[in-house]
N, C-alpha and C positions, 0 to 999 in steps of 0.2 A: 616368834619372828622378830631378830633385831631390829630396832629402825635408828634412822638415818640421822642423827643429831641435830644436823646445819637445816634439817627442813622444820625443827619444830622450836617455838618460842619459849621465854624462858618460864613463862608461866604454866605450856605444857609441861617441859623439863621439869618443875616443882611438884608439881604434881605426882608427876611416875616415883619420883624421888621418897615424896611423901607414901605413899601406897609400901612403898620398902623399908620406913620406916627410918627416912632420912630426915635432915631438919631443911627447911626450906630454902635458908642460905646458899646451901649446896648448888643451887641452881645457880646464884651472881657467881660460886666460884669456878664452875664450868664455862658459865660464858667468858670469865677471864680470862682461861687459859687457852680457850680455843678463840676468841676474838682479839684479845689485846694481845696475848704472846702465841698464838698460834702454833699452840701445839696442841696434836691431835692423836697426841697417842697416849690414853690414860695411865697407860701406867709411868707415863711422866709428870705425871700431875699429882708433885710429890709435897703439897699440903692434903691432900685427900689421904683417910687409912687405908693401907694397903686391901681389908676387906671392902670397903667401896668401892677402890679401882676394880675387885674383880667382879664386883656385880654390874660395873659401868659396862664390861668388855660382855657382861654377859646380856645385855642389855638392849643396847649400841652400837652403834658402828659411825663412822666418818669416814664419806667419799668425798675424796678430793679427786676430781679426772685426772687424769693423764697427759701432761700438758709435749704435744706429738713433734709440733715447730713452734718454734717464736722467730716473728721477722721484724726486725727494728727498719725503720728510715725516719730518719730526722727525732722529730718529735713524737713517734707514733710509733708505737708495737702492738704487733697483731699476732693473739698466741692462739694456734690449731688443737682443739683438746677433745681425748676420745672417751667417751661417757662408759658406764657399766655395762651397756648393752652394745657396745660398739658405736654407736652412731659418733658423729663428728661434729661440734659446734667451735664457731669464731668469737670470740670476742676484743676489745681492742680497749688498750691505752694510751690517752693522749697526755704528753706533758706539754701543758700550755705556756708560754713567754710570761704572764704575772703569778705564773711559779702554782697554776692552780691542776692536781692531778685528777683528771677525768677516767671511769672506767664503764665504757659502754658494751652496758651487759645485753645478751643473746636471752631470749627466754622459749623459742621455740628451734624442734629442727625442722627448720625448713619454716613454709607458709603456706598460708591458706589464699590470702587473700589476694595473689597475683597483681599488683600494681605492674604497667608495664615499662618501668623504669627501673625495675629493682631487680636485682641478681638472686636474691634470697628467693620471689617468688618463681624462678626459674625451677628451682627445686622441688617444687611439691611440698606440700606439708607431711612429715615422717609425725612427730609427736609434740606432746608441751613437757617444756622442764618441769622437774622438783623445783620447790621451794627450796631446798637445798642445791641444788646442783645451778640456780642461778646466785645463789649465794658463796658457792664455792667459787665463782669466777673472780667476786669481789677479793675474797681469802687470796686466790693467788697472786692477783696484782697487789694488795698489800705486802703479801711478801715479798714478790720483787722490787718493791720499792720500799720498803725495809730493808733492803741489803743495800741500800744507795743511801742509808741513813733518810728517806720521804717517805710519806705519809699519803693517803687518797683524801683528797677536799669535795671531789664531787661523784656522783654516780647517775647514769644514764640510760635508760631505759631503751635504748635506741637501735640495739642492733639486729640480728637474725630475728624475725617472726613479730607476731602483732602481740604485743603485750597484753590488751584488754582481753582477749579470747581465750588466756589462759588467767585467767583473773583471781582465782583465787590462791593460788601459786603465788603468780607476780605480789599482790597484795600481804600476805604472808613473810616473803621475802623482805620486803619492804621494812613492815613493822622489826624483824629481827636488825637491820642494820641501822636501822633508825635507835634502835634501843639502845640507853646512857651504857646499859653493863656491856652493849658489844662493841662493833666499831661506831658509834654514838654520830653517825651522819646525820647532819641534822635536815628535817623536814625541805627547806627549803632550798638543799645542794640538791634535791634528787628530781630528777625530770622523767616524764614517761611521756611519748610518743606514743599517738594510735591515728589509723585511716579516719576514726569513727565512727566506732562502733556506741550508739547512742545511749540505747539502754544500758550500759555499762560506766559513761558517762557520768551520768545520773546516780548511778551507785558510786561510782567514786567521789561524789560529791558528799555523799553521807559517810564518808570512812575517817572523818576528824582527820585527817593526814594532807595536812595545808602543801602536797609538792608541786611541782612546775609542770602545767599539763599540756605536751605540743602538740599541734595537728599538724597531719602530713595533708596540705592544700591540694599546693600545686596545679590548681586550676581556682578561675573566680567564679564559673557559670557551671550548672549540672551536665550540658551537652559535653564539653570537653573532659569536666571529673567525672562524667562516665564510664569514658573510653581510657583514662589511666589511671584510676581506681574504681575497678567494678565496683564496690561494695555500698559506692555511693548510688549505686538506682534501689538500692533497700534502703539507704538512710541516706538522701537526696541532702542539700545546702539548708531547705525550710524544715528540718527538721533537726541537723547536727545544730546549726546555730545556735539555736535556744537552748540545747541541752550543754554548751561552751560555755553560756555567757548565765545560766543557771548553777556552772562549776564555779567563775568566777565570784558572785553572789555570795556563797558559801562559802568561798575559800578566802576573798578577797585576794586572790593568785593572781597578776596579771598571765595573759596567754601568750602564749608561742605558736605563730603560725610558720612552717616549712613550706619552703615553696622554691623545689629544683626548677631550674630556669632549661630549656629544651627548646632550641635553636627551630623557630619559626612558628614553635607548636601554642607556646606560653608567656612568648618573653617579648610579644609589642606592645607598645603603649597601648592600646586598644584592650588589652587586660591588663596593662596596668593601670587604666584609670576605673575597668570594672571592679580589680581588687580593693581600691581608694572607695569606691561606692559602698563595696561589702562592709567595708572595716574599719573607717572613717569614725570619730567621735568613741571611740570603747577602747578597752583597759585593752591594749593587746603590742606584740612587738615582732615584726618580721623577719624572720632568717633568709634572706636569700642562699642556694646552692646552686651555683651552674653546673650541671649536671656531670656525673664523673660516669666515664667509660666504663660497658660492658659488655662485652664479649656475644654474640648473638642479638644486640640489641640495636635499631636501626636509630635512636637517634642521635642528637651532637650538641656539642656547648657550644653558647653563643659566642661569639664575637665579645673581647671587653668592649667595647664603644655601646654594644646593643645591653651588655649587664648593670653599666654604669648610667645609660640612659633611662633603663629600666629602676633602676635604686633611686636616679635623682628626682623622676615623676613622682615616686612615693615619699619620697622628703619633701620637697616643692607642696607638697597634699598633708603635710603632718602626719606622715603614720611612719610610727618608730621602726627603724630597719636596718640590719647589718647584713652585711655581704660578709657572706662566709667560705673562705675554698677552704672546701673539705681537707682536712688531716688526713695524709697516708692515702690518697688514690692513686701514688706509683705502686705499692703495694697488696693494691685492690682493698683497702681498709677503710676507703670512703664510706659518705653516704652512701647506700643504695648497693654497694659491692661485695657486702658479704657473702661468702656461699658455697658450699664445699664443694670442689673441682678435683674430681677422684682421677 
């Protein structure tokens, strides 16, 4: 049975290679031509002998999905792509104003873990990507921004499905584009988002892979992250915390806390001086998101006077914080909007 190139590293790749009686180099010159010049079709990979290429073809294979729409607004493209087995995942490109290209990749279809602000969990959780198939996303937003003459500076773990749940995938993924032979992104462009999932945390804190690790908050007290992330009455506040600030420790990473702002639910001062409580004195730095629109969901973004009231409490308090409106929510490309709408 063939397998799938983009899902295995290049030390796997040396390996197989070796066993056929290849020499191990062969592996740096695959990853070149499928990470730096992206091409994916061996028999174009016309420094390799022709007997090579055909025992790569007999070997191997490379999925690149199927890329179904792409919808640009402004700064932000959101390309619709259909997997092997049919299913459908989003992932989105930002091009950011200090010229930096963001590409937030999808790692599940669907979700599991229902937050009730998010579109993705409307869907049910269908499956967990490859290792490859989240790295094909990367491959195609390089290519389209290789035909613009740019390049990708960041990558972000941020969009359809919970990252940590399919861990050893996402993890996998990771290492491949992290590596100097492929697209060599380095450790500290790459962010991963999770509700908080703890013991996984924990493992990630053991993976030597120093990247920017964010939490989806959005509440300061367990009574409210209850009710908009189930997942926290299994791993409650007194137990995620210690396992955040035990990543930091190891990684010396400072943290990223997410926290969509939801008109009367989140966003009074009354949690914003429990958030100051929480977070007050530690390595960490707050995203503000006033909530972006979805379709079946009952609640609403605040008022700017109540967002900005909310931001200046947490400056006024020392805790580092940027207000962020989401790239691409005319597009449904925001935070919290992805999600396939058949």
């Amino acid at each position: 049975m063939k397998l799938d190139i983009l899902s295995l590293s290049m030390d796997e790749i040396e390996k197989l290679l070796l066993e056929i009686g290849e020499p191990s180099y062969r592996s740096q010159q695959l990853f070149h031509w499928i990470y730096k010049k992206l091409i994916f079709d061996f028999s174009k990979m016309t420094n390799l002998s022709q007997n090579l290429r055909n025992k790569l073809k007999d070997i191997f294979y490379v999925h690149i999905p199927d890329v179904v729409k792409i919808i640009e607004e402004e700064n932000t493209i959101k390309f619709l792509l259909r997997l092997k087995d049919n299913e459908l995942i989003e992932f989105v490109l930002i091009i950011h104003k200090d010229k930096r290209k963001t590409v937030c990749v999808s790692t599940q279809v669907g979700c599991a873990f229902q937050c009730k602000f998010c579109a993705t969990g409307l869907m049910g959780f269908k499956r967990n990507l490859t290792s490859g198939e989240i790295v094909s996303q990367v491959l195609l937003a390089k290519k389209f921004l290789n035909e613009k003459g740019e390049n990708i500076t960041n990558v972000v773990y941020m969009g359809m499905g919970e990252p940590l749940s399919n861990y050893s995938n996402v993890i996998k993924s990771i290492k491949i584009l992290n590596s100097k032979f492929g697209l060599n992104i380095g450790a500290r462009h790459i962010s991963l988002s999770t509700v908080g999932l703890v013991p996984q945390i924990y493992k990630l804190s053991e993976e030597k892979i120093p990247i920017t690790l964010s939490i989806s908050l959005h509440a300061p007290e367990n009574n409210l992250r209850d009710m908009l992330i189930p997942i926290n009455k299994k791993y409650p506040l007194e137990m995620l915390l210690p396992a955040i600030w035990h990543y930091f420790e190891k990684t010396k990473r400072r943290i990223t806390f997410e926290y969509i702002l939801l008109e009367g639910i989140n966003d009074t001062l009354y949690m914003a001086e429990k958030l100051v409580n929480l977070l007050k004195g530690r390595p960490i730095h707050v995203n503000l998101i006033p909530y972006n629109f979805v379709e079946g969901l009952p609640w609403k973004r605040p008022s700017i006077l109540r967002i900005r009231a909310f931001e200046n409490y947490l400056r006024k308090n020392n805790i580092n914080v940027t207000l962020r409106i989401s790239h691409g929510y005319k597009i449904m490309a925001g935070c919290g909007q992805l999600a396939i709408r058949r």
